[in-house]
C-alpha positions in Angstrom: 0.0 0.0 0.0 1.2 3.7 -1.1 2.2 5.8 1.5 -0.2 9.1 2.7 2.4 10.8 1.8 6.1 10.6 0.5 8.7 12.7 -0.9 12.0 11.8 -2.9 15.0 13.8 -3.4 13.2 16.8 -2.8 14.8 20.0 -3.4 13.2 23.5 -3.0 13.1 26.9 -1.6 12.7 30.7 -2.4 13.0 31.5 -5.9 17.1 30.5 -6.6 17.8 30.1 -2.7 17.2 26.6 -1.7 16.6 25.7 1.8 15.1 22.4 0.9 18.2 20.0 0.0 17.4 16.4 -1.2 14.9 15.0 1.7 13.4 11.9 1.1 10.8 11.1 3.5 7.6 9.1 3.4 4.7 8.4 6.3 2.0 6.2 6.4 -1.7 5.9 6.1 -2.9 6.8 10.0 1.1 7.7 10.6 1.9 10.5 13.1 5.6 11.9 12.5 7.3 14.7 14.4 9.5 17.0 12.5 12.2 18.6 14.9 15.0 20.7 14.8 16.8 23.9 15.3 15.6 27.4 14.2 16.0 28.1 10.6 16.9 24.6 9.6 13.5 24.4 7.0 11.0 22.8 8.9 7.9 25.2 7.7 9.6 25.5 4.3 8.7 21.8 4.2 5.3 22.0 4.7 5.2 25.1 2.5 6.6 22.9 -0.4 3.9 20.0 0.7 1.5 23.0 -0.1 2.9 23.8 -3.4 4.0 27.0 -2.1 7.9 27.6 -3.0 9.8 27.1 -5.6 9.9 23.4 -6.2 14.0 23.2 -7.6 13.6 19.0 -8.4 12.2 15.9 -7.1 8.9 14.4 -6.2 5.6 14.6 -3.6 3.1 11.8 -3.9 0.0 11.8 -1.9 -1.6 8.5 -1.7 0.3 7.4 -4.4 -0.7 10.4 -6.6 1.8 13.0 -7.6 1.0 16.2 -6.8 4.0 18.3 -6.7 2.8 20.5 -9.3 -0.5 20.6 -8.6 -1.6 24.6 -7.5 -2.1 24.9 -4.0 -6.4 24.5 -3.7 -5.8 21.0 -5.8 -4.2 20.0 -3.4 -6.1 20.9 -0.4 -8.7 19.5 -2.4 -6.8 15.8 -2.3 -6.8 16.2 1.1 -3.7 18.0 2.7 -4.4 20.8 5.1 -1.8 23.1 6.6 -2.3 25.1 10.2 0.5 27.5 9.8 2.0 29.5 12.6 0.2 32.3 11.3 -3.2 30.7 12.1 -5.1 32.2 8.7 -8.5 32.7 10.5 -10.9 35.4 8.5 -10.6 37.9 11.6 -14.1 39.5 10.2 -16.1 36.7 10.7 -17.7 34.8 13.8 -16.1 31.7 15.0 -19.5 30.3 13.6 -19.0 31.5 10.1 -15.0 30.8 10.1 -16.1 27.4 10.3 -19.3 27.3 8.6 -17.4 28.2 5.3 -14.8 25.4 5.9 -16.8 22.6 5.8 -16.0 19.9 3.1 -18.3 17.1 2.3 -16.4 14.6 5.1 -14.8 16.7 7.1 -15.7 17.5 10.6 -19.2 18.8 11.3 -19.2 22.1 13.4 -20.8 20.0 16.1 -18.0 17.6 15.8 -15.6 20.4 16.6 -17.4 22.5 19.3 -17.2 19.2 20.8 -13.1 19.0 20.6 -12.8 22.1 21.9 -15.7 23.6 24.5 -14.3 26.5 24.7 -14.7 27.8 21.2 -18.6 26.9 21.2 -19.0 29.4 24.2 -17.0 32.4 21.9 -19.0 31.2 18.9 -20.9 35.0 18.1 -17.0 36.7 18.5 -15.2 37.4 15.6 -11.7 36.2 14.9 -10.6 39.2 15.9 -11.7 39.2 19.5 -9.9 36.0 20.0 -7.0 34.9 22.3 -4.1 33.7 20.8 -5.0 30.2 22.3 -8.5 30.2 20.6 -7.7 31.4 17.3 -5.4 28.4 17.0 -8.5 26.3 17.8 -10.1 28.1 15.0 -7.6 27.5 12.7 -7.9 23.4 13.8 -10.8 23.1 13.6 -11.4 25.1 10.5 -8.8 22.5 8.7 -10.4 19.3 10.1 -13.8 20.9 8.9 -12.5 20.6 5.5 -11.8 17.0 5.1 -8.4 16.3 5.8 -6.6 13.3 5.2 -3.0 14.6 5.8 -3.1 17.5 8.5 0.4 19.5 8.8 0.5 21.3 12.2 3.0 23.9 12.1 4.7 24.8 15.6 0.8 25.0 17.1 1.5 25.5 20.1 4.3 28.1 20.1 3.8 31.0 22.8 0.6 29.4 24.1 -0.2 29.7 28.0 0.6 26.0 29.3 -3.2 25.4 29.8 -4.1 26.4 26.3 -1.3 23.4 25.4 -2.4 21.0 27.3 -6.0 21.4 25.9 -4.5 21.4 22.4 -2.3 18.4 22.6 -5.5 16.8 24.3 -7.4 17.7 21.0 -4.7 16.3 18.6 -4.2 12.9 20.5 -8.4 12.1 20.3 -7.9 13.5 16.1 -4.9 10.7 16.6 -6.6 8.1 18.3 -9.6 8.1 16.2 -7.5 7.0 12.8 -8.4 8.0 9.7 -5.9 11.0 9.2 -2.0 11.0 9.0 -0.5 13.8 11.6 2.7 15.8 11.0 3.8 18.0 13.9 6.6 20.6 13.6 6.6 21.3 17.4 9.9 23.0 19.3 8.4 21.3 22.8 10.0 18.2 21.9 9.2 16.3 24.7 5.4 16.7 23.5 6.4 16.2 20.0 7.8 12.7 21.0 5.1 12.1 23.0 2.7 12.4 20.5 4.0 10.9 17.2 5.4 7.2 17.1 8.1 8.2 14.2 10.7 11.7 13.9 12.6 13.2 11.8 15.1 15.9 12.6 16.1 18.2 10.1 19.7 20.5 9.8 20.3 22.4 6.9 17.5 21.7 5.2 18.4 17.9 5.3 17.1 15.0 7.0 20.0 14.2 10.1 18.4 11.4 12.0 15.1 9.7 11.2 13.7 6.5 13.4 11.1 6.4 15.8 10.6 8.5 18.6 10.9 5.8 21.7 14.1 5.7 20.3 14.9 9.3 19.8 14.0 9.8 23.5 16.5 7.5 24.6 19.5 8.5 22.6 20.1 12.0 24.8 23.8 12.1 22.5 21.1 12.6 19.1 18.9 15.2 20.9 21.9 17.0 22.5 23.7 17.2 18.7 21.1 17.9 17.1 18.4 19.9 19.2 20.3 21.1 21.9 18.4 19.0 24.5 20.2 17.6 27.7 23.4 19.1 28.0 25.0 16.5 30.4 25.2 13.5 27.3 27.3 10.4 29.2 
């Protein structure tokens, strides 16, 4: 069976620059992977690429099997990959109600569906995006993705400069979406202690290349990987 989603030798970046440098990388149908590294090292260029939105230098994306890398960016939303980006996207105009009543896809998630994942936005459902914490508008932008009928969801550093309540209630929401199958999960996430606990396979990137891949029971035992590599536990024995 064809992998939800795999790339091969996949360079890319910004116009001539390219960040992107020959990563070959595949995950599997109901497959949760963690993308980790330092600063600056092209973990949201990759999911930009996934989105068809930089400059695609060589190589290939397949989604299901299907090659999409270049496909414009709705097609393949259409196919079924969704991006939250660190920049959440919400239409700040509109109610929570309406953010998400324009997102719904034939087999995504009903609105129902995600008032019940998170509570909290049901009770802010008349406020605009605009009158939103940081914390809810990331729920927003969740659940306006799952609304849409996701089959590959990319969740870029979601829970960056969050209040520590507002993660806990968010990595609660992603490991039900997990638990329930039916959807492959990529997290770029700098907590890497909840990025390990959440996916079963990682990758870490370093100069736009792949620099350690396996899964993460076994990342979270070799300190000497994290410490070269992410800068985690300085006393390595």
């Amino acid at each position: 069976m064809s992998a939800a989603i795999a790339t091969k030798d996949l360079v890319a970046g910004y116009g001539p620059t390219i960040v992107l440098d020959g990563l070959s990388f595949d995950v599997p149908k109901d497959g949760t992977l963690a993308i980790l590294g330092r600063n600056g090292v092209g973990k949201s260029t990759l999911f930009y690429t996934l989105m068809g939105l930089t400059t695609r230098h060589r190589g290939s994306i397949e989604l299901f099997g299907k090659p999409i890398e270049t496909m414009p960016t709705h097609q393949r939303s259409q196919s079924g990959l969704a991006l939250v980006a660190q920049e959440r996207r919400i239409f700040p105009s509109l109610s929570v109600h309406e953010n998400l009543l324009v997102s719904v896809q034939a087999g995504g998630w009903s609105v129902d569906q995600i008032y019940d994942l998170f509570p909290g936005l049901a009770a802010r459902r008349a406020n605009a995006g605009n009158q939103l914490s940081g914390g809810e508008q990331q729920m927003l932008a969740v659940g306006r993705a799952l609304a849409g009928a996701p089959k590959v969801l990319l969740l870029d550093e979601p829970m960056e400069g969050l209040a520590p309540v507002i993660v806990d209630t968010l990595f609660d929401a992603f490991s039900k979406i997990r638990d329930e199958g039916g959807m492959t999960i990529i997290l770029v996430e700098q907590k890497v202690d909840l990025a390990l606990a959440f996916a079963r396979d990682a990758i870490i990137l370093d100069r736009g290349q792949i620099v350690y891949r396996g899964t993460c029971a076994a990342l979270k035992a070799d300190e000497e990987a994290q410490h070269t590599y992410l800068g985690v536990g300085a006393d390595v024995h």
